[in-house]
C-alpha positions as CSV (number, residue, x, y, z in Angstrom):
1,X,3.4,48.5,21.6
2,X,6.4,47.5,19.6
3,X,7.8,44.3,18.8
4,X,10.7,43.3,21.2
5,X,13.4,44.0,18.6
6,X,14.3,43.3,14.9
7,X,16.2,40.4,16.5
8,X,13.7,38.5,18.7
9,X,16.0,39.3,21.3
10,X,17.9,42.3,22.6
11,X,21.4,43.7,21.1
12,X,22.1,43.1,25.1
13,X,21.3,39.7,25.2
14,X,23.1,38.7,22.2
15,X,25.5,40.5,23.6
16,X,25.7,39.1,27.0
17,X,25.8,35.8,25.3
18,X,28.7,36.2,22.8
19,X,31.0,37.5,26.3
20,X,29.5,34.1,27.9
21,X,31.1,32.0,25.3
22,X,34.6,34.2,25.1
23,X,35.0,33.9,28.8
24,X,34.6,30.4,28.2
25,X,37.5,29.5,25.6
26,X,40.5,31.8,24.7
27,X,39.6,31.7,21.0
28,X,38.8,34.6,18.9
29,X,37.3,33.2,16.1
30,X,37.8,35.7,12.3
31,X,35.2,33.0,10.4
32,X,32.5,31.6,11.4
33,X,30.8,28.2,9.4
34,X,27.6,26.6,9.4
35,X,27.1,23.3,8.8
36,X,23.8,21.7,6.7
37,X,22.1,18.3,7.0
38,X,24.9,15.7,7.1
39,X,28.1,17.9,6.7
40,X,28.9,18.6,10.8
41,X,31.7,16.6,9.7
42,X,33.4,20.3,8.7
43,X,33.7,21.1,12.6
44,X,35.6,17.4,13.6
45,X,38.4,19.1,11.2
46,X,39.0,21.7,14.0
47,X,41.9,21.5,16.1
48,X,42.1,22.4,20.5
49,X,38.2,22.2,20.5
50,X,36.2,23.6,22.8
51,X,32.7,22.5,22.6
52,X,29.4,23.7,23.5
53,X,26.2,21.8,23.7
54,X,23.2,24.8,22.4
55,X,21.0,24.0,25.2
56,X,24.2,25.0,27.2
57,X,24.8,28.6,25.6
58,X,22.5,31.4,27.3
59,X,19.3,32.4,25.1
60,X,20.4,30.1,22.2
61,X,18.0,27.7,20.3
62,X,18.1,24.0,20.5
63,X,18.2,21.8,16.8
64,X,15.9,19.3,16.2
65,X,16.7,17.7,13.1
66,X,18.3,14.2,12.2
67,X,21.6,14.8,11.3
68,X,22.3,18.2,13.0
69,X,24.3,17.6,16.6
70,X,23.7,20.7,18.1
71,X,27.1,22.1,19.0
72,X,29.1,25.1,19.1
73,X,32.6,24.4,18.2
74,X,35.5,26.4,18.4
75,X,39.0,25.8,17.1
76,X,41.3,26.2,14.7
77,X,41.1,25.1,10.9
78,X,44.5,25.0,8.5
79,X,45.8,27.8,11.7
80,X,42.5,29.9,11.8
81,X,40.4,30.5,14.5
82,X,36.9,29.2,13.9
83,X,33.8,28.8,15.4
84,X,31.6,26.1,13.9
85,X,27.8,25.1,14.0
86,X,27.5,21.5,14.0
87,X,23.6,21.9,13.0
88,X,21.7,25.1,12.5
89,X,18.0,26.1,12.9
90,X,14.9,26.3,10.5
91,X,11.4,27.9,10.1
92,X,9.5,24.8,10.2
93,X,10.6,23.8,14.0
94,X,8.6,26.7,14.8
95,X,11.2,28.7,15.7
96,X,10.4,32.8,14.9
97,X,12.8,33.9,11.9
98,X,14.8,36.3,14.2
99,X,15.7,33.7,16.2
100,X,16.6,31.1,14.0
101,X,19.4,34.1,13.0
102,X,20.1,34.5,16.2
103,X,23.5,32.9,15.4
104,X,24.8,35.5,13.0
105,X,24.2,38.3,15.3
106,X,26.1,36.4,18.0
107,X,29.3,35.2,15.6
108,X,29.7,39.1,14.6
109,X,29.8,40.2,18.0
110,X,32.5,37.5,18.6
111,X,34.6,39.6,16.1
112,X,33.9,37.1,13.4
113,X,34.3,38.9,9.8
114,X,33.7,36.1,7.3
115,X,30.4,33.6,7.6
116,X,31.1,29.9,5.6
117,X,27.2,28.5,5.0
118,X,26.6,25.0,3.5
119,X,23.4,23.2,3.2
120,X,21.5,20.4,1.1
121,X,19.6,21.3,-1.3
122,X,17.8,19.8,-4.1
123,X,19.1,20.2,-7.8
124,X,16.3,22.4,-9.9
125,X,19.0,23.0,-12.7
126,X,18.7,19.9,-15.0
127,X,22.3,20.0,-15.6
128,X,22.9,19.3,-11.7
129,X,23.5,15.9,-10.8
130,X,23.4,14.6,-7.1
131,X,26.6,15.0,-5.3
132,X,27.4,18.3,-7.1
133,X,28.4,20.6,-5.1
134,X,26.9,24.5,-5.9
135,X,28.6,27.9,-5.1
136,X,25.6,30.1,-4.4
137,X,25.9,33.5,-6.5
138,X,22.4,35.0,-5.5
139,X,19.4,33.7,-4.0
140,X,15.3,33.7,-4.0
141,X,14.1,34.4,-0.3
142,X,10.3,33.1,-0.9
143,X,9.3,33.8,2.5
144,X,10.8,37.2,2.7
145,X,7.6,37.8,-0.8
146,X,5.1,37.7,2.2
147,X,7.0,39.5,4.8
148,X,8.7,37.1,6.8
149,X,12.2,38.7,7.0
150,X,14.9,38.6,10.0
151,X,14.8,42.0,9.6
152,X,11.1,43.0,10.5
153,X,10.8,45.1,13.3
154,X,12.4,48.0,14.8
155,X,16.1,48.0,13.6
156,X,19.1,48.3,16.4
157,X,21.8,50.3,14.5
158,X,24.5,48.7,16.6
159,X,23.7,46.0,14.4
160,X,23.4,47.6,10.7
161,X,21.5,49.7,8.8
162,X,17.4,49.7,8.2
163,X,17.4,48.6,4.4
164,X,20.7,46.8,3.9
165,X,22.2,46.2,0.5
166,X,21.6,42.7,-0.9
167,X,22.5,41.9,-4.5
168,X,26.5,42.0,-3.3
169,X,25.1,39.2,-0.3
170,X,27.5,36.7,-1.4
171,X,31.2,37.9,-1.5
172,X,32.6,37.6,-4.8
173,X,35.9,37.3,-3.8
174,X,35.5,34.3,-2.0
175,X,33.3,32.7,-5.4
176,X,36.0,33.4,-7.3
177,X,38.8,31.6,-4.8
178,X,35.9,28.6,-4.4
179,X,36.7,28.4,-8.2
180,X,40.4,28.7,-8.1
181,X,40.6,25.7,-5.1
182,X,37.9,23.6,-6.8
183,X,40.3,23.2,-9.8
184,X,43.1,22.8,-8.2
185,X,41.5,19.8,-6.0
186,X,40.5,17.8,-9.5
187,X,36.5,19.1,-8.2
188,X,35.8,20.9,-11.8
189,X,33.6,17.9,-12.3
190,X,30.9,18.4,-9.5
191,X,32.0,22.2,-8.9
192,X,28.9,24.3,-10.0
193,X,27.5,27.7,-9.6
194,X,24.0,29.2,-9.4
195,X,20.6,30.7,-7.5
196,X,19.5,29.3,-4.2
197,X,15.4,29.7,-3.5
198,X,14.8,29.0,0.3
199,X,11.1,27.6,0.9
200,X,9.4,27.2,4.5
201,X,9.2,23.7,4.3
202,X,9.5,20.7,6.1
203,X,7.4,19.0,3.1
204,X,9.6,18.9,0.3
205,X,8.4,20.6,-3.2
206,X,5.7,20.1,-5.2
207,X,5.8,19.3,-9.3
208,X,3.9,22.3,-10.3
209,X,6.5,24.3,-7.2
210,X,9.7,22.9,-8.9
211,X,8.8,24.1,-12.3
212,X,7.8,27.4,-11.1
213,X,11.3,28.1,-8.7
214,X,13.1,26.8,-12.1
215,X,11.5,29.2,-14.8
216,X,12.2,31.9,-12.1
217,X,15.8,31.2,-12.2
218,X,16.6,29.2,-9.6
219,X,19.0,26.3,-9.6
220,X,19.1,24.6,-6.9
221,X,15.6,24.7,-3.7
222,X,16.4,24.5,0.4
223,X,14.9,25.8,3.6
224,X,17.8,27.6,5.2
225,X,20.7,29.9,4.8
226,X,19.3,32.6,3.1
227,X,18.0,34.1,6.5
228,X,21.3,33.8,7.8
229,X,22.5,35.5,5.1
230,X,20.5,38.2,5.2
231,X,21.5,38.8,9.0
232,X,25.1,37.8,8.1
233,X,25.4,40.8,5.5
234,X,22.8,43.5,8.1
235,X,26.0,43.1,10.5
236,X,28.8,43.4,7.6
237,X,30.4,40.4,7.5
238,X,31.4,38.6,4.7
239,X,29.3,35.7,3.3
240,X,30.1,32.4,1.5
241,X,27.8,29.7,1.1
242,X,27.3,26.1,-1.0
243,X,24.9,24.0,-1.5
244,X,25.6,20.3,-1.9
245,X,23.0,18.6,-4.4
246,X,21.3,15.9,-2.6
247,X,18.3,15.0,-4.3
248,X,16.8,16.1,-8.2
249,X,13.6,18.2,-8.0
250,X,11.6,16.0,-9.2
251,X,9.5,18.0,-12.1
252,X,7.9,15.2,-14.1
253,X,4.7,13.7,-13.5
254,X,5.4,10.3,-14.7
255,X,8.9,10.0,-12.3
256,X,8.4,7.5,-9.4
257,X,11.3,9.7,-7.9
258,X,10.2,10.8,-4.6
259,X,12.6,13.1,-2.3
260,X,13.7,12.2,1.2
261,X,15.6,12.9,4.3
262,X,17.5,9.7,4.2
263,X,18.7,10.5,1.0
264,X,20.2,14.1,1.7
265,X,21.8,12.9,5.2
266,X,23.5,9.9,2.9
267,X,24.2,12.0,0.2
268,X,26.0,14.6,2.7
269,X,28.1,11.2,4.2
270,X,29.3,10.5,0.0
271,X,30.2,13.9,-0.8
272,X,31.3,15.6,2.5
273,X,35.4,14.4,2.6
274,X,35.3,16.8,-0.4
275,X,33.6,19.6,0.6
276,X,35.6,19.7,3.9
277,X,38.5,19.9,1.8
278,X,37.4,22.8,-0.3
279,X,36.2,24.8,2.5
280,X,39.8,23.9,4.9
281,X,41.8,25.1,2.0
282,X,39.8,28.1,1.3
283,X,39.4,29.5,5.0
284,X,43.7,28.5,4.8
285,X,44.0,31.0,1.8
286,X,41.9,34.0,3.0
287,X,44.8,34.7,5.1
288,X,46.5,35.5,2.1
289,X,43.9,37.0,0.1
290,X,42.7,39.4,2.2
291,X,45.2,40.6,5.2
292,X,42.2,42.3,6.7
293,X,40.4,38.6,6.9
């Protein structure tokens, strides 16, 4: 007997709910954004709203985390249609990995070709201060080293292919225009790029964990987006992500530091005017970067 689908849920159901939600508002959103802890502030920017609660939306999860609303948001951003998650969804509220990328599958089949992903993360690089805000170039998808991929399972080829491409997951392009605004808004300051490592969570690092993810590279430690990502690129849309710096790994034994929820959501409060700025005026020049955006 098979598993259901690589999805957790049928290319029919996914399907049946991305024509629920267009019969529901006349927008036909191009990019799609998903907001992390404390930075659902991105979707207030958008203009005609229509709103849905996600226990409203057929076969779609339901967020449970402080500082995640729930919603899905279309409108328009700097004249762009846009659909926003105003909170997304994570392996440690027990949710199975498909369906916590349930989501992606769902914005590609509203005809969305460009995915925006931000989340907190803490700062492994010890050049990264807290409110700097990281362009991801590559990541470190821990769970994915014992087999826990959004991709396991029988693959639907309506969706993609069985062994997609990952080292060009994040889009370049879009990096290099993230670079170009950044400057231009006076952000060169807190502007940084680097590797994301996603963990399980919902306990925060170890010491002994932090040093490890660090002398393997990585820059900056979360629990979310890279599954997203991974679904994002499996349907062929383009992927941008950032992580805002909420806390410092702590990696010394004789810090009192200790990491926190409270400090990521306030964190996300300090810095988020910013990064709504850099995103606004990014999504507003893909139109003229790339005609086919």
């Amino acid at each position: 007997m098979f598993p259901e689908s690589s999805t957790g849920i049928s290319y029919e159901d996914c399907k049946g709910t991305a024509d629920w939600l267009l019969s529901q508002t006349s927008v036909r959103p191009l990019v799609g954004i998903v907001c992390g802890s404390g930075l659902g502030g991105l979707a207030d920017m958008l203009k005609d709203q229509v709103a849905f609660n996600y226990k409203d939306i057929p076969n779609f999860p339901q967020s449970t985390v402080a500082g995640h609303a729930g919603r899905l948001v279309f409108g328009m951003l700097k004249g762009r249609p846009c659909v926003c998650m105003q909170g997304r969804f994570h392996l440690y509220e027990g949710y199975a990995i498909q369906k916590i990328t349930l989501p992606m599958r769902i914005f590609s089949l509203l005809g969305v070709e460009t995915v925006i992903l931000t989340n907190a993360a803490g700062g492994l690089n010890q050049d990264f201060k807290v409110g700097d805000i990281m362009i991801m170039k590559d990541h470190i998808n821990m769970p994915g080293f014992a087999g826990n991929n959004p991709l396991s399972g029988p693959n639907d080829d309506r969706f993609g292919v069985r062994f997609p491409c990952m080292s060009d997951a994040y889009d370049r392009e879009l990096q290099q225009l993230a670079v170009d605004v950044g400057q231009e808004l006076g952000y060169g300051d807190f502007l940084r790029e680097g590797v994301y490592c996603v963990l399980g969570g919902p306990s925060f690092e170890t010491i002994a964990e932090c040093r490890m993810l660090h002398k393997l590279g990585a820059d900056a430690v979360g629990m979310s987006t890279v599954h997203e990502v991974i679904v994002a690129r499996h349907c062929g849309m383009r992927v941008f992500a950032l992580s805002l710096i909420t806390n410092k790994a702590v990696m010394d034994y004789d810090s009192e530091e200790k990491a926190n929820h409270k400090e990521v959501l306030e964190t996300g409060q300090h810095r988020s005017i910013q990064l709504q700025k850099l995103v606004s005026t990014m999504v507003n020049r893909m139109e003229y970067n790339n005609t086919n955006a």
